[in-house]
Structure formats: structure tokens, C-alpha cells
Backbone as a printed PyTorch tensor [residue, N CA C, xyz], in Angstrom:
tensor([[[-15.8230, -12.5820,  -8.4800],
         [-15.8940, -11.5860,  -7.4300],
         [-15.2130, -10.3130,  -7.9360]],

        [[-15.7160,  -9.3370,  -7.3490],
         [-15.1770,  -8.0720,  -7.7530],
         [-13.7710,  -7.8310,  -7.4030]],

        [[-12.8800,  -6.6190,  -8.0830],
         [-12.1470,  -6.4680,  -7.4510],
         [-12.1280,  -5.4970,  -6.3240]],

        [[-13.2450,  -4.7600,  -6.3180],
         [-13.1920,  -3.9120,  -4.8790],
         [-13.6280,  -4.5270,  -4.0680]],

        [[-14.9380,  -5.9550,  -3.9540],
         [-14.8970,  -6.7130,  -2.7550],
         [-14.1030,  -7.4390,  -2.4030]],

        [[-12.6950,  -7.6560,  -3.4120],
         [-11.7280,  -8.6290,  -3.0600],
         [-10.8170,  -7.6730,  -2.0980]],

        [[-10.5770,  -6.1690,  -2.2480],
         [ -9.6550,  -5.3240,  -1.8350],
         [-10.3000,  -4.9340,  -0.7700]],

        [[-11.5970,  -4.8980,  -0.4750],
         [-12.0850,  -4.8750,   1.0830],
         [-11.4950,  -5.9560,   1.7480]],

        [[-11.5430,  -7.1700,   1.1950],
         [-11.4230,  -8.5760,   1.5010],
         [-10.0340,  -8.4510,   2.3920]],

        [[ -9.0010,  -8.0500,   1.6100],
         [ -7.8280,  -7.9900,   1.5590],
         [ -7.7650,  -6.7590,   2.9480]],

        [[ -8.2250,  -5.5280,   3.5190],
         [ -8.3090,  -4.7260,   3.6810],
         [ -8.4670,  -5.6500,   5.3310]],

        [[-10.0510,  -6.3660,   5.6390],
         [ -9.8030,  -6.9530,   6.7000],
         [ -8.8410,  -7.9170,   7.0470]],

        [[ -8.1730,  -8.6170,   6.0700],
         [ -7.6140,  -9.7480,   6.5790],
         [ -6.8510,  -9.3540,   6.9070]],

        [[ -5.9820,  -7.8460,   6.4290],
         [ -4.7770,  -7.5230,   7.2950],
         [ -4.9090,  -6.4110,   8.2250]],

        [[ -6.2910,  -6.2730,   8.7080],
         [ -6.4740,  -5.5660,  10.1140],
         [ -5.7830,  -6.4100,  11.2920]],

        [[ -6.4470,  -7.7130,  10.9730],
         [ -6.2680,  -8.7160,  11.6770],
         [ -4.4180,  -8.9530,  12.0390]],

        [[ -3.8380,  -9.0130,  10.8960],
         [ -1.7190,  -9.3330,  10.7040],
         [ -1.4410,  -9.1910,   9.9520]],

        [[  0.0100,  -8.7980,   9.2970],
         [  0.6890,  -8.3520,   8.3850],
         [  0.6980,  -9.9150,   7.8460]],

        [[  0.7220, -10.0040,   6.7240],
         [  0.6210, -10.9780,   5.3750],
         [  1.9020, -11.3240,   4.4460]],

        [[  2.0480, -12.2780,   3.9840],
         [  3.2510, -12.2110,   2.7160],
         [  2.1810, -12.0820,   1.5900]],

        [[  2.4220, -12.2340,   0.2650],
         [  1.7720, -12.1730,  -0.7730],
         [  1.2360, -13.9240,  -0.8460]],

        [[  1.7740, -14.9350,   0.1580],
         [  1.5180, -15.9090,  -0.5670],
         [  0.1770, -16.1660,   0.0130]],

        [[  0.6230, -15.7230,   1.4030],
         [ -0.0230, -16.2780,   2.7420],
         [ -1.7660, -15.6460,   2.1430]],

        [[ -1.8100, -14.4910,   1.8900],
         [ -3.0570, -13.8110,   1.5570],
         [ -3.6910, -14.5180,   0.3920]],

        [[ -3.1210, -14.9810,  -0.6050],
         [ -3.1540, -15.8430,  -1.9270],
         [ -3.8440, -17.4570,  -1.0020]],

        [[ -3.2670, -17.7600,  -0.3850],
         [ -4.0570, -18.6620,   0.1860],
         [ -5.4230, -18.4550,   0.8690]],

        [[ -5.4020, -17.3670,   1.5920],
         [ -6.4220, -17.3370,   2.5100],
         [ -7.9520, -17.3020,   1.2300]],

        [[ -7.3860, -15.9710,   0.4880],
         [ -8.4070, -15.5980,  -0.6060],
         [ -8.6410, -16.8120,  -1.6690]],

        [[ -8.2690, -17.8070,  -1.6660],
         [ -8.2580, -18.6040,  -2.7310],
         [ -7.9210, -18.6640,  -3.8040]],

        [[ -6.9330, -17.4310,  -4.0650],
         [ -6.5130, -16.6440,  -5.4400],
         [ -5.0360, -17.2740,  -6.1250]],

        [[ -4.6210, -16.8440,  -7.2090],
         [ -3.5640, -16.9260,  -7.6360],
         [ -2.9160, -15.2930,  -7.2150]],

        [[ -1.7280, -15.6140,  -7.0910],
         [ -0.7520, -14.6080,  -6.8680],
         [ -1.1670, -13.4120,  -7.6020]],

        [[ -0.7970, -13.6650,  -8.7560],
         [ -0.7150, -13.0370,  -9.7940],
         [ -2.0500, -12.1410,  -9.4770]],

        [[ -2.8760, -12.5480,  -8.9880],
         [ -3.9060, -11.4730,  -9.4280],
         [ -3.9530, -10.5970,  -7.7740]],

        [[ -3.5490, -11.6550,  -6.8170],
         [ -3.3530, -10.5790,  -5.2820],
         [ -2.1750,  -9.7050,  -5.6000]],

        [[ -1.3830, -10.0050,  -6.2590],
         [ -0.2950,  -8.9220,  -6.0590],
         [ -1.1240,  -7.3520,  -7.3250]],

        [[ -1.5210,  -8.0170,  -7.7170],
         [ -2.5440,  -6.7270,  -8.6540],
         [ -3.0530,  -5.9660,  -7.9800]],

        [[ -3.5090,  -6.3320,  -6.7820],
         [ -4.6420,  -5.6680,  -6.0920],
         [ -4.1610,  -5.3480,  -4.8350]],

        [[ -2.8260,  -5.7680,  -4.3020],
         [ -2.0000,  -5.3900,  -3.6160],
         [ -1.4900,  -4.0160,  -3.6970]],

        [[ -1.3570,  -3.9990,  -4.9230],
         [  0.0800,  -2.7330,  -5.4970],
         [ -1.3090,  -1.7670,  -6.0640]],

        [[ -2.4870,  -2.2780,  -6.1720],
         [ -3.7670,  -0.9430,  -6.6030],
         [ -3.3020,  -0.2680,  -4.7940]],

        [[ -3.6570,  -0.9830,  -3.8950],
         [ -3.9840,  -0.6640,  -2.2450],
         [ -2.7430,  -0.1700,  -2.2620]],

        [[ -1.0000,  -0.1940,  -2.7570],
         [ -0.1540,   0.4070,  -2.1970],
         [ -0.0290,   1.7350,  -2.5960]],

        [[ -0.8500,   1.5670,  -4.0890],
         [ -0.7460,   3.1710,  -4.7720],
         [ -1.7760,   3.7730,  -4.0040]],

        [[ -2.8380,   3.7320,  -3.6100],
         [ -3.2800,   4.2490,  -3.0800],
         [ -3.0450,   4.6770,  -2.0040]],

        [[ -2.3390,   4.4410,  -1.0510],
         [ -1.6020,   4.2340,   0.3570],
         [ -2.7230,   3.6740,   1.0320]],

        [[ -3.0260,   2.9740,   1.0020],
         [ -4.0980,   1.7400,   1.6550],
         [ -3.2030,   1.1880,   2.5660]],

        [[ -1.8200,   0.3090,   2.2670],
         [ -1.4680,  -0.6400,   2.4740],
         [  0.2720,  -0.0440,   2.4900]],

        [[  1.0920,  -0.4130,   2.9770],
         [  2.5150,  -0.8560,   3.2410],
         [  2.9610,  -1.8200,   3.2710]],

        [[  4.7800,  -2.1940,   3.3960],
         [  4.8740,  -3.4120,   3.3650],
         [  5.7720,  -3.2140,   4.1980]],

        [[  7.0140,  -4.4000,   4.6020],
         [  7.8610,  -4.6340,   5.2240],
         [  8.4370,  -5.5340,   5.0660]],

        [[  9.6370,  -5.8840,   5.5960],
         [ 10.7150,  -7.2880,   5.0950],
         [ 10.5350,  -8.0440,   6.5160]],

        [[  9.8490,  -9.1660,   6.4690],
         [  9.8460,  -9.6880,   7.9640],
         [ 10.9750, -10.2110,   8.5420]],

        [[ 11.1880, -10.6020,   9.2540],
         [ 12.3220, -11.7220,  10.0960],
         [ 13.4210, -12.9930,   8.6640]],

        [[ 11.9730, -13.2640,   8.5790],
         [ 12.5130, -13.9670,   7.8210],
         [ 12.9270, -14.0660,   5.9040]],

        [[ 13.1910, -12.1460,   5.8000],
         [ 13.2110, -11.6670,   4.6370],
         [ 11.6380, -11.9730,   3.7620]],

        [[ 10.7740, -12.2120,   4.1710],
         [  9.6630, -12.3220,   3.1620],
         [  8.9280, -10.7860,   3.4100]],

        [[  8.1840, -10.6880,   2.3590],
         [  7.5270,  -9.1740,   2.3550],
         [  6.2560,  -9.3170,   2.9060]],

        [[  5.8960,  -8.6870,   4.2790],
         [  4.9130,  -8.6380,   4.8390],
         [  4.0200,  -7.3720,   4.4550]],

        [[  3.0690,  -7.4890,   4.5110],
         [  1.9560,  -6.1130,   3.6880],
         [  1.0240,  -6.7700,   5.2370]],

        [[  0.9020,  -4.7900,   5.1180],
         [ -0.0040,  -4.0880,   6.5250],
         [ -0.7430,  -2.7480,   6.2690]],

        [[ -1.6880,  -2.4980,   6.4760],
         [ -2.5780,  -1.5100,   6.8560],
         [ -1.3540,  -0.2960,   7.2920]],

        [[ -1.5560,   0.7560,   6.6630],
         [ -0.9280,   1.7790,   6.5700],
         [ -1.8980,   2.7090,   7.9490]],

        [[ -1.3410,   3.6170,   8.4810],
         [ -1.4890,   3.5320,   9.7920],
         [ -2.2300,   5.4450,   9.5720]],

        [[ -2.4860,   5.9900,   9.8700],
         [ -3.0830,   7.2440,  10.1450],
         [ -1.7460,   8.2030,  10.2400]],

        [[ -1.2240,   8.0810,  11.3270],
         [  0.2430,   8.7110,  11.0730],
         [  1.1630,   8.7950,   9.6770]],

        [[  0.7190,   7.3710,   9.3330],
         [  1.9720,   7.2010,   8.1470],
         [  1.0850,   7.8980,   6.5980]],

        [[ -0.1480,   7.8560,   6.7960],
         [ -0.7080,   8.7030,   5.7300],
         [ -0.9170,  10.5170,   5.8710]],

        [[ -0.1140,  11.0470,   6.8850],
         [ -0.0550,  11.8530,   7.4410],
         [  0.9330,  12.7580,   6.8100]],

        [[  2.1230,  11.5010,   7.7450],
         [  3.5610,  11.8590,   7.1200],
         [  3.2270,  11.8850,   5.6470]],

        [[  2.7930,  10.6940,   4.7950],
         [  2.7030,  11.0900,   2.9650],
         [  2.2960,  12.6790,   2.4350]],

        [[  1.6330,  12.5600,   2.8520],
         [  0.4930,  14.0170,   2.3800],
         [  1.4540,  14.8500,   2.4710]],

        [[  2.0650,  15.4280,   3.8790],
         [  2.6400,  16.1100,   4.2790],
         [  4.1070,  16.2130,   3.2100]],

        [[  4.5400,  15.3330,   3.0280],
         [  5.5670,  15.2170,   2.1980],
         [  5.6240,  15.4970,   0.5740]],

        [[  4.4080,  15.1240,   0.0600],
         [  3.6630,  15.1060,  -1.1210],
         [  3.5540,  16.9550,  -1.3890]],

        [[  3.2450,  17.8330,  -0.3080],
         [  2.8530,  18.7930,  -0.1700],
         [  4.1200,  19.5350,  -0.3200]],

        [[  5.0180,  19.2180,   0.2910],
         [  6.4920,  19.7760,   0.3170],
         [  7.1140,  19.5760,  -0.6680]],

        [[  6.9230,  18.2630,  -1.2540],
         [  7.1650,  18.7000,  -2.7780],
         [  7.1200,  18.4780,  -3.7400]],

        [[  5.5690,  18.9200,  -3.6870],
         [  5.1950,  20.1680,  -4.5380],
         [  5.3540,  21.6380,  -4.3930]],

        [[  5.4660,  21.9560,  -3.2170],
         [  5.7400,  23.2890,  -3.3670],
         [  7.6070,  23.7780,  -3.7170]],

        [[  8.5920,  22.6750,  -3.3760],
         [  9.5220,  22.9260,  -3.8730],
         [  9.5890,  22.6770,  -5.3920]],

        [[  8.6180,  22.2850,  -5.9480],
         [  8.7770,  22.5590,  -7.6160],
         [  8.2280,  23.4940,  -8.0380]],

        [[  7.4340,  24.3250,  -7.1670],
         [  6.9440,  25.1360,  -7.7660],
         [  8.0760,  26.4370,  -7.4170]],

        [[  8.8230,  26.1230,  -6.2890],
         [  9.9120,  27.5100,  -6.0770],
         [ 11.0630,  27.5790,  -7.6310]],

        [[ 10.8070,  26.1030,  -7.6570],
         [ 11.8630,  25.9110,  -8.3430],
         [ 11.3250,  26.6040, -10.2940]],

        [[ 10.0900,  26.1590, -10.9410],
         [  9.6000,  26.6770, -11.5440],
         [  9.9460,  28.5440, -11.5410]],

        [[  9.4520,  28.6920, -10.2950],
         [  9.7640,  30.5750, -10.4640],
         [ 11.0700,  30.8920, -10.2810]],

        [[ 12.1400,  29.7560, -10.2470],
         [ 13.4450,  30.5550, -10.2490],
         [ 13.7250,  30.6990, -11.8300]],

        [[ 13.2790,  29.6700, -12.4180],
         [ 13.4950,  29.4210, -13.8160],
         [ 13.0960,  30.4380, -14.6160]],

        [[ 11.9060,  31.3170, -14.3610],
         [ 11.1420,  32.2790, -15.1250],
         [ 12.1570,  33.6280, -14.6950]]])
């Protein structure tokens, strides 16, 4: 299977609830090793977030409209403080 139909895959199952790495490894039939690959593609991308649940395990969730909002927005800020910072230098 591909890895972009596995990362759709991955994409609904946690519309549905936040996940540990193992719990998703089960559902998909996968070894770890290769969900956490495709985990951390979806976190670079901001696809995906995580969290420390209750019970200290790392839950991964669908990154929310707001929270890709806030990124951008932040991403934007700085960059433009490197660029002030660039023209102080010159």
C-alpha cells in the first residue's frame, strides 16, 4: 500500500479519536516503525498534533483550523523578524 493511502488512512482514523502510536499500529496492521514515519511526514506538514494523554502516552490528533492558523501566523512573524534583523546588520 502506498504511503499516501496509508496517510489518508491515518488521516480518517483520527477524525474519528486521538491515537497513541501503538493503538494506530494496530488498527493499520503496521509495524510502528513505519506509522511513526508517516506520523512525523503528517506532523511536518501540520496535518497532525500530538498530546500527552492522562495516562502519559502520546496521543496524535488532527490539527484543527485555528491551530494551523495560529502556525502560519507565527511562521510569518518570524520571518519578518529576520528579515528586520538582516537590515540592522547591513
Amino acid at each position: 500500500m502506498s504511503s499516501a493511502k496509508l496517510k489518508k488512512d491515518i488521516i480518517k482514523i483520527l477524525e474519528v479519536e486521538p491515537l497513541s502510536l501503538a493503538e494506530l499500529a494496530m488498527k493499520l496492521d503496521l509495524k510502528e516503525k513505519k506509522v511513526f514515519r508517516l506520523l512525523r511526514s503528517l506532523f511536518e506538514k501540520g496535518d497532525i498534533t500530538s498530546n500527552r494523554g492522562g495516562d502519559g502516552s502520546r496521543k496524535y490528533r488532527l490539527t484543527t483550523d485555528e491551530e494551523k492558523i495560529k502556525k502560519q501566523e507565527k511562521s510569518e512573524e518570524e520571518l519578518n523578524e529576520d528579515e528586520e534583523e538582516d537590515e540592522d546588520e547591513v
